[in-house]
N, CA, C and O atoms as CSV, one atom per row, in Angstrom:
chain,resi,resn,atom,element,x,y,z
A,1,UNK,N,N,0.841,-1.165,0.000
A,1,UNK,CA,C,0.000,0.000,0.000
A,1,UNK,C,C,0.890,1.234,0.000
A,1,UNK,O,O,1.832,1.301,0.790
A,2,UNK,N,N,0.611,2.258,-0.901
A,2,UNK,CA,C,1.416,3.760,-0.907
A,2,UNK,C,C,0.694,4.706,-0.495
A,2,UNK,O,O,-0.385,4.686,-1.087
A,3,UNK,N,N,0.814,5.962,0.624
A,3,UNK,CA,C,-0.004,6.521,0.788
A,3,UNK,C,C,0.497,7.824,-0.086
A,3,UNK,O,O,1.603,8.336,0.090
A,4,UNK,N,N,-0.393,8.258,-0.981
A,4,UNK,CA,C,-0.148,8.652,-2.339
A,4,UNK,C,C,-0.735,10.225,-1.146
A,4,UNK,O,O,-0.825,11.205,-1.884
A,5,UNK,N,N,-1.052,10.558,0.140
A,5,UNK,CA,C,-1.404,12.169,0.746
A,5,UNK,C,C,-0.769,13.477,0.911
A,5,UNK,O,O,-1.325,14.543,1.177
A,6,UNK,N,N,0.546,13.235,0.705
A,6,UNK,CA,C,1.655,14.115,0.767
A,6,UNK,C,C,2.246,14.391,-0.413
A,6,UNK,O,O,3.222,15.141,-0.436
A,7,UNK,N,N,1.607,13.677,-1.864
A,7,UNK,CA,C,2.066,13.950,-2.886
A,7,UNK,C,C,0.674,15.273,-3.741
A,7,UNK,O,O,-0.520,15.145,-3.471
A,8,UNK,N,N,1.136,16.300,-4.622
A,8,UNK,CA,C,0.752,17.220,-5.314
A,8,UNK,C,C,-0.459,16.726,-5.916
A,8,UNK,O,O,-0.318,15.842,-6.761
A,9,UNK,N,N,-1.719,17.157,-5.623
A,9,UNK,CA,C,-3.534,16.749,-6.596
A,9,UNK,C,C,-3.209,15.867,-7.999
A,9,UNK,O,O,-3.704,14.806,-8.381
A,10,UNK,N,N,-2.036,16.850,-8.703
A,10,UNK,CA,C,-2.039,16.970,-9.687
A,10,UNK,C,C,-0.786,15.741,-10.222
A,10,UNK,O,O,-0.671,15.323,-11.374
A,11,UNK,N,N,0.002,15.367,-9.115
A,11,UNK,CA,C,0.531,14.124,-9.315
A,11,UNK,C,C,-0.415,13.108,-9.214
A,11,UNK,O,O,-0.835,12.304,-10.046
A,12,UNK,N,N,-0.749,13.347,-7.698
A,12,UNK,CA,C,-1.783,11.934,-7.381
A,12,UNK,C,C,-3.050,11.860,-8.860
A,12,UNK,O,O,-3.425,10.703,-9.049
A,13,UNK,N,N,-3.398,12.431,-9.396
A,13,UNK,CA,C,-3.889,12.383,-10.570
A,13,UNK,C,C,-3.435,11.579,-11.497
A,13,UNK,O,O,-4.063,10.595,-11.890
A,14,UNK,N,N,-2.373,11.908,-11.898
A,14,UNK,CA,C,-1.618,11.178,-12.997
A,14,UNK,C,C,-1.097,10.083,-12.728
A,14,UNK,O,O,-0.555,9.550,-13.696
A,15,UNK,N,N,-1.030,9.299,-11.367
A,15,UNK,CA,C,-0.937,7.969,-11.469
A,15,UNK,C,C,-2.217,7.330,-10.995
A,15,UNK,O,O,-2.094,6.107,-10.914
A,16,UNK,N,N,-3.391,7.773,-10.661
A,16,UNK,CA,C,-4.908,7.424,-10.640
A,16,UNK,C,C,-4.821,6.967,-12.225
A,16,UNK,O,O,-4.939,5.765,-12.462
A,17,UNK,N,N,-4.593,8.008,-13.460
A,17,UNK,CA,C,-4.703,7.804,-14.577
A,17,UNK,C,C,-3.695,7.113,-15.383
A,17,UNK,O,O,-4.055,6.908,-16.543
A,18,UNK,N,N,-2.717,6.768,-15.120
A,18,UNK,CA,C,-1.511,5.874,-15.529
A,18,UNK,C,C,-0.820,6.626,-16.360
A,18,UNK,O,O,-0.328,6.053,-17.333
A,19,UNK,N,N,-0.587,8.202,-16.187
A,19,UNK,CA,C,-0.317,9.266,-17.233
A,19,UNK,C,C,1.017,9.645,-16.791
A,19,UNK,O,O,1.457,10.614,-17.409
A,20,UNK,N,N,1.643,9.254,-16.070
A,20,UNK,CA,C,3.212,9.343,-15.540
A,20,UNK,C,C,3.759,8.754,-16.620
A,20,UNK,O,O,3.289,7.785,-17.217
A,21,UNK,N,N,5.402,9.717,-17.038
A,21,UNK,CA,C,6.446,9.314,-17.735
A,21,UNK,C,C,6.360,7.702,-17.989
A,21,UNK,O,O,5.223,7.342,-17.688
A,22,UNK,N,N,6.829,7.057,-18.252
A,22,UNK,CA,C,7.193,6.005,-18.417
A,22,UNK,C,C,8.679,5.703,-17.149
A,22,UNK,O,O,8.727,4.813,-16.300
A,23,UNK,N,N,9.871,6.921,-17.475
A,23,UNK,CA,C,10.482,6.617,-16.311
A,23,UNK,C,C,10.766,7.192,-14.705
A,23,UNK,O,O,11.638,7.349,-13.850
A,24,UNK,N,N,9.439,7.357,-14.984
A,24,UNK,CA,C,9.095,7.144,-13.482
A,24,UNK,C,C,8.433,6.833,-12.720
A,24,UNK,O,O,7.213,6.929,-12.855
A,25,UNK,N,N,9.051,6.313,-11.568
A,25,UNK,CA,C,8.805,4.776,-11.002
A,25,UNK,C,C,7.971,5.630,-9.598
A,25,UNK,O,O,8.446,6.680,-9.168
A,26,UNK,N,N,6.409,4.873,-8.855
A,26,UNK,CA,C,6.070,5.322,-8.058
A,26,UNK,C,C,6.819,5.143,-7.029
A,26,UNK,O,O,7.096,6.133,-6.352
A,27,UNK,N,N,7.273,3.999,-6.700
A,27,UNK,CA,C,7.935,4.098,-5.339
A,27,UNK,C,C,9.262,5.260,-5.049
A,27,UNK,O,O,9.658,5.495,-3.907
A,28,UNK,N,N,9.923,6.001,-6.442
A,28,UNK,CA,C,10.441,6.672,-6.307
A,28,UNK,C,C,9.990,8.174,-5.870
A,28,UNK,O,O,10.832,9.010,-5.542
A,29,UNK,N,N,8.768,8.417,-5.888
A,29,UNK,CA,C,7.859,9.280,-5.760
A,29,UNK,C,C,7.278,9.626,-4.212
A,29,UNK,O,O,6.682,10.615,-3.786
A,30,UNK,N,N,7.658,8.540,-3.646
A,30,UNK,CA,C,6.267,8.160,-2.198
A,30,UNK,C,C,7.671,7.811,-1.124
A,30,UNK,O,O,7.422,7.764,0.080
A,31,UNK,N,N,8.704,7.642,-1.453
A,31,UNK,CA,C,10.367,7.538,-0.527
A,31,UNK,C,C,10.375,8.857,-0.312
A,31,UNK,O,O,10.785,9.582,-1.219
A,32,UNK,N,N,10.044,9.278,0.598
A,32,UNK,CA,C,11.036,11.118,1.488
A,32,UNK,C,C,10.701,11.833,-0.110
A,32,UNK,O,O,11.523,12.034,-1.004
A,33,UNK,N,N,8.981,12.177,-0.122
A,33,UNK,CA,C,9.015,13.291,-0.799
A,33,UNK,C,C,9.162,14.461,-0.315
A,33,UNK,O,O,9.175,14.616,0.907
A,34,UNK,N,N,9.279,15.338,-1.038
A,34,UNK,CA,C,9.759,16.589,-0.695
A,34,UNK,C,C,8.589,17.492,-0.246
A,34,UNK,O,O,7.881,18.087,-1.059
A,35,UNK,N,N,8.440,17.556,0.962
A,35,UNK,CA,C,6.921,18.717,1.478
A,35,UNK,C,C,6.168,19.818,0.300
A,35,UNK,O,O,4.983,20.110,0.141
A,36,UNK,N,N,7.325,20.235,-0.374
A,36,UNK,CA,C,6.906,21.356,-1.126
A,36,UNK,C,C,6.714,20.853,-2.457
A,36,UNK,O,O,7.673,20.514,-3.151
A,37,UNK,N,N,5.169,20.768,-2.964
A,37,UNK,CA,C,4.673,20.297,-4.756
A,37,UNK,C,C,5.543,20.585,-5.846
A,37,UNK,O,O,5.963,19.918,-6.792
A,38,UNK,N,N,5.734,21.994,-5.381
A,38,UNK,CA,C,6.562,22.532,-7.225
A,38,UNK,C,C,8.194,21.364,-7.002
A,38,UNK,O,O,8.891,20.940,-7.924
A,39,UNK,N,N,8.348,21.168,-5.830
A,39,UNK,CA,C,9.637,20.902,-5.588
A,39,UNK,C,C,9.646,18.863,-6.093
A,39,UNK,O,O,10.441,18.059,-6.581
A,40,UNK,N,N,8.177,18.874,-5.553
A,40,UNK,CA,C,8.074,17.396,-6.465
A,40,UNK,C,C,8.025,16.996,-7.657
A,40,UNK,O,O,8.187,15.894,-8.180
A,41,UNK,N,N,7.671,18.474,-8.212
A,41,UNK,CA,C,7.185,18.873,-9.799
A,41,UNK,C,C,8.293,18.720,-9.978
A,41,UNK,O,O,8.401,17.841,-10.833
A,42,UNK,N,N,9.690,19.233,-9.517
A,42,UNK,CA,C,10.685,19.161,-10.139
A,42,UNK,C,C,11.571,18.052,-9.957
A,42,UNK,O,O,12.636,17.852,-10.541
A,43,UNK,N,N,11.147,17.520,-9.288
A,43,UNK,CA,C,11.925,15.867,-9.033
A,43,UNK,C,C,11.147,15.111,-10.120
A,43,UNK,O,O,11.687,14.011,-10.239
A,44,UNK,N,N,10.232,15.216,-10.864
A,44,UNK,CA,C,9.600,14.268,-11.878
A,44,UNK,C,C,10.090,14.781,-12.911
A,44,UNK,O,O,9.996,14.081,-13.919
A,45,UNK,N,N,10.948,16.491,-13.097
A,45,UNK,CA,C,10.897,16.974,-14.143
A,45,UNK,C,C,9.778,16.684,-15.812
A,45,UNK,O,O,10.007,16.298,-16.959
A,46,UNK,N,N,8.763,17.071,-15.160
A,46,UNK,CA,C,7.547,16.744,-16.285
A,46,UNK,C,C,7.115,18.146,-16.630
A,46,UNK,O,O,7.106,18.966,-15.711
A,47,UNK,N,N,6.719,18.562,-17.966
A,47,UNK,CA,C,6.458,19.963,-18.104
A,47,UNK,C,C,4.762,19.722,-18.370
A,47,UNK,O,O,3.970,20.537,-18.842
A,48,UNK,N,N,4.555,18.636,-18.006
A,48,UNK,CA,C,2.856,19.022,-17.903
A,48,UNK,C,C,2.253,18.597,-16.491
A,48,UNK,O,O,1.158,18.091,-16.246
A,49,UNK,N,N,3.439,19.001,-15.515
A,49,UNK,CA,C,3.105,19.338,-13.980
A,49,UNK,C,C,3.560,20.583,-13.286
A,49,UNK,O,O,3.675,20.827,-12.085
A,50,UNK,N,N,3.867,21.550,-14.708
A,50,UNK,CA,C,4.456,22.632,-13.869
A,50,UNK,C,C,3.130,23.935,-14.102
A,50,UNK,O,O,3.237,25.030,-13.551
């Protein structure tokens, strides 16, 4: 089980929808995310989460 609560609407979205990169991996996502969204935005580096 991942608790997907501390991650950005707009992430938790895109793996509800299976719309994440290809390389990237959830569990890399849900390990010591970073409190601050834009700052997760930028750990996925995705330009359709900024």
């Amino acid at each position: 089980m991942v608790n997907l609560t501390t991650l950005a609407p707009d992430i938790v979205t895109a793996i509800m929808d299976d719309t994440l990169p290809d390389n990237i991996i959830l569990l890399n996502l849900v390990v010591d995310p970073p409190a601050l969204w834009e700052e997760q935005r930028e750990r996925i580096k995705c330009s359709s989460f900024t």
